[in-house]
N, C-alpha and C positions, 0 to 999 in steps of 0.2 A: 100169201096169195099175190099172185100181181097184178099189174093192172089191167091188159087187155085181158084176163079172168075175172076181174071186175066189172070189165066195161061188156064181158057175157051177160051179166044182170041185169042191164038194159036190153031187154030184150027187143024194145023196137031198131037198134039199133044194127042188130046182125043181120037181118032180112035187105036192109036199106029199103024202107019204104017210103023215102023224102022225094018229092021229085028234083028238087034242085040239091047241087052240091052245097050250096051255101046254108039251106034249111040244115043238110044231114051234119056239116060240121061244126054250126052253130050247135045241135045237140050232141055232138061229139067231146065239145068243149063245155055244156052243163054239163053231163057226165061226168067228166073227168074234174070240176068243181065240187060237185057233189060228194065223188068220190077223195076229194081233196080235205073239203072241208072235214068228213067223219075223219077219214085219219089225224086231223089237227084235233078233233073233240076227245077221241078215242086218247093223244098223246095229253094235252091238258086237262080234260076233263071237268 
């Protein structure tokens, strides 16, 4: 799976319902942390 298919599971993120661009890329970037860190749990475990 790739990433922006992952980052479809945040679902508040594809509407954009942030009013500032800063809000939405700040969750843009937990996102892709979140999604960062499982893949590191998933490889180490």
């Amino acid at each position: 799976m790739t990433t922006p298919m992952k980052i479809k599971i945040f679902r508040k993120l594809i509407p954009r319902y942030e009013k500032t661009d800063l809000s939405y890329c700040a969750l843009l970037h937990l996102a892709a942390a979140m999604i960062t860190l499982n893949e590191v749990m998933i490889i180490y475990g």
